[in-house]
C-alpha positions as a Markdown table, in Angstrom:
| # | Residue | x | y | z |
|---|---|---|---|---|
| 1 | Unk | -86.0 | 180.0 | -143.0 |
| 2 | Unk | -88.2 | 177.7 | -145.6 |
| 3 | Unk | -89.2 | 174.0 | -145.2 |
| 4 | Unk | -86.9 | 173.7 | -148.2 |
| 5 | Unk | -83.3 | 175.2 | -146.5 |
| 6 | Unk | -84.3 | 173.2 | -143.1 |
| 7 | Unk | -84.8 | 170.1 | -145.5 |
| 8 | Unk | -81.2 | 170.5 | -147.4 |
| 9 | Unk | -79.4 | 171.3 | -143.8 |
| 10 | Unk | -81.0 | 168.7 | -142.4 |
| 11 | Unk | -79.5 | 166.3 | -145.2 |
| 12 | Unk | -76.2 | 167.8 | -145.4 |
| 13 | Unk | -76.2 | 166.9 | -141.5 |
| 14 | Unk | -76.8 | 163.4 | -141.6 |
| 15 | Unk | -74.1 | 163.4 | -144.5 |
| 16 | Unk | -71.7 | 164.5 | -142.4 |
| 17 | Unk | -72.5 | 162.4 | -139.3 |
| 18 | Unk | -72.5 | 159.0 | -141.7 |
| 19 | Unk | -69.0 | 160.7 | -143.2 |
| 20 | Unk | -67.8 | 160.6 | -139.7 |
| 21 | Unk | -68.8 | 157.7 | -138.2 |
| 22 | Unk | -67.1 | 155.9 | -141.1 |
| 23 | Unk | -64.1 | 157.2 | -140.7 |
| 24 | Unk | -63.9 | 156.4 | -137.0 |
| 25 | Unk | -64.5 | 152.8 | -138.4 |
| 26 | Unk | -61.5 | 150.1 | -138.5 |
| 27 | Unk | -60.5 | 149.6 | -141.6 |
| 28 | Unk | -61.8 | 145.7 | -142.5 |
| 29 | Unk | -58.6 | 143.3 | -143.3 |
| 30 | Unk | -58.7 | 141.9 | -146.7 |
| 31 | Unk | -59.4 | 138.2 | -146.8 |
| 32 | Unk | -57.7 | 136.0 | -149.4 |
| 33 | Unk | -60.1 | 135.9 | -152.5 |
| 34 | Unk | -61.2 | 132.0 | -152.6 |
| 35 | Unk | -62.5 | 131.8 | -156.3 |
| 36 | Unk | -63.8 | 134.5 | -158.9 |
| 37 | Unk | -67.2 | 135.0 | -158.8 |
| 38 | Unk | -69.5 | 136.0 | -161.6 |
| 39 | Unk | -71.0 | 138.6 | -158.8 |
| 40 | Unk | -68.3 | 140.5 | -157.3 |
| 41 | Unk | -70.6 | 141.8 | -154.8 |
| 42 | Unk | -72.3 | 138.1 | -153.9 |
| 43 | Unk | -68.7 | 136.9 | -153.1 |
| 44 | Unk | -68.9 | 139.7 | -150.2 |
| 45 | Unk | -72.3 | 137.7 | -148.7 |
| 46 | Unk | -72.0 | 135.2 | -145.9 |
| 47 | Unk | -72.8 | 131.7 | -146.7 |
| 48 | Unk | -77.0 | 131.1 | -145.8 |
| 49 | Unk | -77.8 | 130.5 | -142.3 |
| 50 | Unk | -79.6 | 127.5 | -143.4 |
| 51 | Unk | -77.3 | 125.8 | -145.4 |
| 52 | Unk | -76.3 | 124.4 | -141.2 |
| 53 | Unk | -78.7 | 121.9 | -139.3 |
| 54 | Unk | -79.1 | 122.5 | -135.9 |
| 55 | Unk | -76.4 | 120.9 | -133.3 |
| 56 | Unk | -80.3 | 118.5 | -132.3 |
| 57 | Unk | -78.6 | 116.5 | -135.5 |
| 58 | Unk | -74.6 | 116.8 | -134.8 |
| 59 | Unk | -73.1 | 113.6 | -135.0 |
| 60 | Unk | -76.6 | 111.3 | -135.2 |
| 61 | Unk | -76.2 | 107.8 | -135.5 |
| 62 | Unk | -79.9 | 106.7 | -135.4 |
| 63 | Unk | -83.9 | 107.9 | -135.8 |
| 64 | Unk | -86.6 | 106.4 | -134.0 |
| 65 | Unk | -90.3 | 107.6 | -134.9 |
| 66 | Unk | -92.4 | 107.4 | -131.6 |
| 67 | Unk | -96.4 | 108.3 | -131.9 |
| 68 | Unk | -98.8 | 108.9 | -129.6 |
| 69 | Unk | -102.9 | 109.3 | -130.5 |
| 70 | Unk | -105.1 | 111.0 | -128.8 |
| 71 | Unk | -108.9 | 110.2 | -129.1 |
| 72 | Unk | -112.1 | 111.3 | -126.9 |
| 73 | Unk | -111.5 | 107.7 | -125.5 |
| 74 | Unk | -108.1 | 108.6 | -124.4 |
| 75 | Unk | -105.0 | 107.1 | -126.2 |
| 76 | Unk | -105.5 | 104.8 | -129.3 |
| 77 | Unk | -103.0 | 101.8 | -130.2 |
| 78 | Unk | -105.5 | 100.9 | -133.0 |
| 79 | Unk | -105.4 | 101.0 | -137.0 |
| 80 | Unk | -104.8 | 104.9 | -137.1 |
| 81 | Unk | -101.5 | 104.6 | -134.7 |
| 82 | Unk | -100.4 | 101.2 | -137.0 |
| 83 | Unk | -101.0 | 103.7 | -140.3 |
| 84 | Unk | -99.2 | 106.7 | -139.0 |
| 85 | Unk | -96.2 | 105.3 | -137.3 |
| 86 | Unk | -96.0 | 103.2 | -141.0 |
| 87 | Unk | -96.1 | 106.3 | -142.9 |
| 88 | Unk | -93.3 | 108.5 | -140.8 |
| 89 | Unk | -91.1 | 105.6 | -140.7 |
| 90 | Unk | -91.2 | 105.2 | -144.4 |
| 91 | Unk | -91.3 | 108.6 | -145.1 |
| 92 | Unk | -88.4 | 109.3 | -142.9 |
| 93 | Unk | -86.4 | 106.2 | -143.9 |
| 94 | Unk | -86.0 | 108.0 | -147.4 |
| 95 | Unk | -82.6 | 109.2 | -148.0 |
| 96 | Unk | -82.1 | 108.8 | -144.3 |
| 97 | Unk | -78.2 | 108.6 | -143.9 |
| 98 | Unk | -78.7 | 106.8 | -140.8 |
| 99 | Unk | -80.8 | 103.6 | -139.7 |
| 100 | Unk | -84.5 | 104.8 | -138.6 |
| 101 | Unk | -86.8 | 102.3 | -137.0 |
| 102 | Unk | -90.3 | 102.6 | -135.0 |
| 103 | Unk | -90.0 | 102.9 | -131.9 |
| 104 | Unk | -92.3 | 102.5 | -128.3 |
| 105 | Unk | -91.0 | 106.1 | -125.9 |
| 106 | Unk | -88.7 | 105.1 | -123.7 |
| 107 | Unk | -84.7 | 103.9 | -122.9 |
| 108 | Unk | -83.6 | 104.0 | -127.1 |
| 109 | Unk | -85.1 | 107.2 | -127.5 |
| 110 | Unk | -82.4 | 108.1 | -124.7 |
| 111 | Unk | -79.7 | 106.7 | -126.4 |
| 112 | Unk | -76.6 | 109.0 | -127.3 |
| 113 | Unk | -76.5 | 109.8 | -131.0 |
| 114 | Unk | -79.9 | 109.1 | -131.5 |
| 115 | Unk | -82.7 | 111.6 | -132.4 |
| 116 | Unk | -86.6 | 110.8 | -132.3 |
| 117 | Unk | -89.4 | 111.9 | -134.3 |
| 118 | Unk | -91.9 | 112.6 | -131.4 |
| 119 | Unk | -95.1 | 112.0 | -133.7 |
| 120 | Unk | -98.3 | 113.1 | -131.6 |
| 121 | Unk | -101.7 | 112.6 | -133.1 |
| 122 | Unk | -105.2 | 114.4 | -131.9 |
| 123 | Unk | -108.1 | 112.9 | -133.2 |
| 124 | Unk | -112.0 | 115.6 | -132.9 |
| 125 | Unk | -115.0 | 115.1 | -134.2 |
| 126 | Unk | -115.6 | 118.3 | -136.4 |
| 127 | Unk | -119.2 | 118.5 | -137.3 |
| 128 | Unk | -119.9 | 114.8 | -137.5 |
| 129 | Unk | -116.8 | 113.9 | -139.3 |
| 130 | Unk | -113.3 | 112.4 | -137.4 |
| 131 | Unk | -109.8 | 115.3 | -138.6 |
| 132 | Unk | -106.8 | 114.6 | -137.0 |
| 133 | Unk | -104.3 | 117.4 | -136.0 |
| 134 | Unk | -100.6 | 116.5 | -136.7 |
| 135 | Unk | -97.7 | 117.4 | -135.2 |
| 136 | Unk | -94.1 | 116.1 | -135.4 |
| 137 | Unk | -90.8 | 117.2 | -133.3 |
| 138 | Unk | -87.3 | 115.7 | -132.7 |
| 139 | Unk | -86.2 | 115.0 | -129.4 |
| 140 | Unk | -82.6 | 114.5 | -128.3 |
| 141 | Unk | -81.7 | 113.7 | -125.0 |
| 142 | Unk | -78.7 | 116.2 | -124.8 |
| 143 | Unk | -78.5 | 119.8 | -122.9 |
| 144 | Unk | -77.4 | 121.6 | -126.3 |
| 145 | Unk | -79.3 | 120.2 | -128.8 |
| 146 | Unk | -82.8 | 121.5 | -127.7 |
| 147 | Unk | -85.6 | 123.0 | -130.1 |
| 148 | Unk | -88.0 | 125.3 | -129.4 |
| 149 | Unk | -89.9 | 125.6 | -132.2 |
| 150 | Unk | -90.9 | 122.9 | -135.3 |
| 151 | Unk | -93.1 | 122.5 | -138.0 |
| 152 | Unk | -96.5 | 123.8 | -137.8 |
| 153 | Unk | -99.0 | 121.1 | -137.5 |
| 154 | Unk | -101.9 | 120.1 | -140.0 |
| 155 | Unk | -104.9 | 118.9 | -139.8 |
| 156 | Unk | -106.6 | 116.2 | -142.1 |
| 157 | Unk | -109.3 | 114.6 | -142.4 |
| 158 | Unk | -108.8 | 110.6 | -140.3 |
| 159 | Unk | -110.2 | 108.3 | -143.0 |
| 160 | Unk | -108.1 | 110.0 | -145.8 |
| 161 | Unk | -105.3 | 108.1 | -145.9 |
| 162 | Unk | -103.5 | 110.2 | -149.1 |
| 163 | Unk | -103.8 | 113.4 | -147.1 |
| 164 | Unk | -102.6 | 111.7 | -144.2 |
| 165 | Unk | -99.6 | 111.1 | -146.4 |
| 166 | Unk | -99.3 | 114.4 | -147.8 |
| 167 | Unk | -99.5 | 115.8 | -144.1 |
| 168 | Unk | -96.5 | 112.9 | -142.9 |
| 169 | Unk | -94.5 | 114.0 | -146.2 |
| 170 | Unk | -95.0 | 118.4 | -145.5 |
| 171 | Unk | -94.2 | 117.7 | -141.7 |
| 172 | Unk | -90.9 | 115.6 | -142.2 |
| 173 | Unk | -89.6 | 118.0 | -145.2 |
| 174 | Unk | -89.9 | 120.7 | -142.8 |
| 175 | Unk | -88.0 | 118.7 | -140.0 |
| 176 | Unk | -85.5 | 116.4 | -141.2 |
| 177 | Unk | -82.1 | 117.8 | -142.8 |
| 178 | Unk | -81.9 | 115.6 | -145.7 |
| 179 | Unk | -85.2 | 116.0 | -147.1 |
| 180 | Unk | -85.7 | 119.9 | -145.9 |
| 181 | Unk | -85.2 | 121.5 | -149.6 |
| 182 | Unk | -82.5 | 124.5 | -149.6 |
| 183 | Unk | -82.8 | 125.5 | -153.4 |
| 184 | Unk | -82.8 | 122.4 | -155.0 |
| 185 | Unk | -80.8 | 120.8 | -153.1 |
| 186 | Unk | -81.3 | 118.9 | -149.4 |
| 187 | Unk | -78.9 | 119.8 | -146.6 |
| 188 | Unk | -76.8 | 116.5 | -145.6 |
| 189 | Unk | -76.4 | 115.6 | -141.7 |
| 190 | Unk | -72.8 | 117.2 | -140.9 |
| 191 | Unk | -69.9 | 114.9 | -140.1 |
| 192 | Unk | -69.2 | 116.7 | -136.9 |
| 193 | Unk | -69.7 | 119.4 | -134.2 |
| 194 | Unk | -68.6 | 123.0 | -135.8 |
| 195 | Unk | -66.0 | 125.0 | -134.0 |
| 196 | Unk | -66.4 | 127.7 | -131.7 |
């Protein structure tokens, strides 16, 4: 027998398995068609994962931005913590459905409903010049609404205060639910816990 006849037996096998296993299949009940679509076949598709926040920002009521600098000196409270906490507050605060306010760590980042922006700041001197590595993640002090990942950080260089705010600006859009871009539009805070 040829490579050729193997080849087509082969095929003719795997049609009749597929053949077969869809039959043994339940047949799918037909749901009520909601509106025509232009693409029959995209009315088929389930909605985008990330078209829903997280259940970290279920029912949130406030946003505190909390920072924390690192230096070789040990932890700064100077001009560069003053500059960032400014700059994520402000940034945050836009389009913010909910009241957000700087904030030392401590009993109000406990509070129920609220989330905060755990903003942590490493200051190295790279070849005679001061870059900062930044990093921001939301905290909720509630069993269910951990996170195990966020955005990646970046680095900038300290004294450059429009990169700084570039780096503030990437971070939050890649954290916050009203100002992370899905298509061209943001994804609002939802008004309560989904079903299970």
């Amino acid at each position: 027998m040829d490579y050729g006849s193997r080849a087509r037996i082969a095929a003719a096998s795997s049609l009749v398995l597929v053949a077969a296993d869809a039959a043994a299949q339940p047949a799918a009940i037909p749901s009520a068609p909601s509106q025509p679509s232009a693409n029959p076949a995209a009315a088929d598709l389930p909605a985008p994962a990330a078209a829903t926040p997280a259940l970290l920002w279920q029912d949130v009521t406030s946003l505190g931005v909390t920072c924390l600098v690192h230096t070789a000196d040990g932890i700064a409270t100077g001009a560069l913590h003053d500059r960032l906490c400014a700059a994520v507050t402000a940034q945050a605060a836009k389009g913010a459905p909910v009241p957000v306010t700087a904030a030392a760590l401590g009993g109000a980042a406990l509070a129920p409903g609220r989330v905060t922006l755990l903003v942590q700041a490493s200051v190295e001197d790279v070849r005679g010049a001061g870059v900062v590595a930044l990093t921001i993640r939301p905290f909720r002090n509630a069993a269910e609404a951990g996170q195990l990942f966020g955005a990646p950080p970046r680095v900038v260089a300290a004294d450059d205060l429009p990169a700084l705010e570039r780096a503030v600006a990437g971070l939050l859009a890649a954290t916050l639910p009203w100002q992370a871009a899905v298509g061209s539009h943001a994804r609002p805070l939802p008004a309560g816990r989904p079903r299970r």
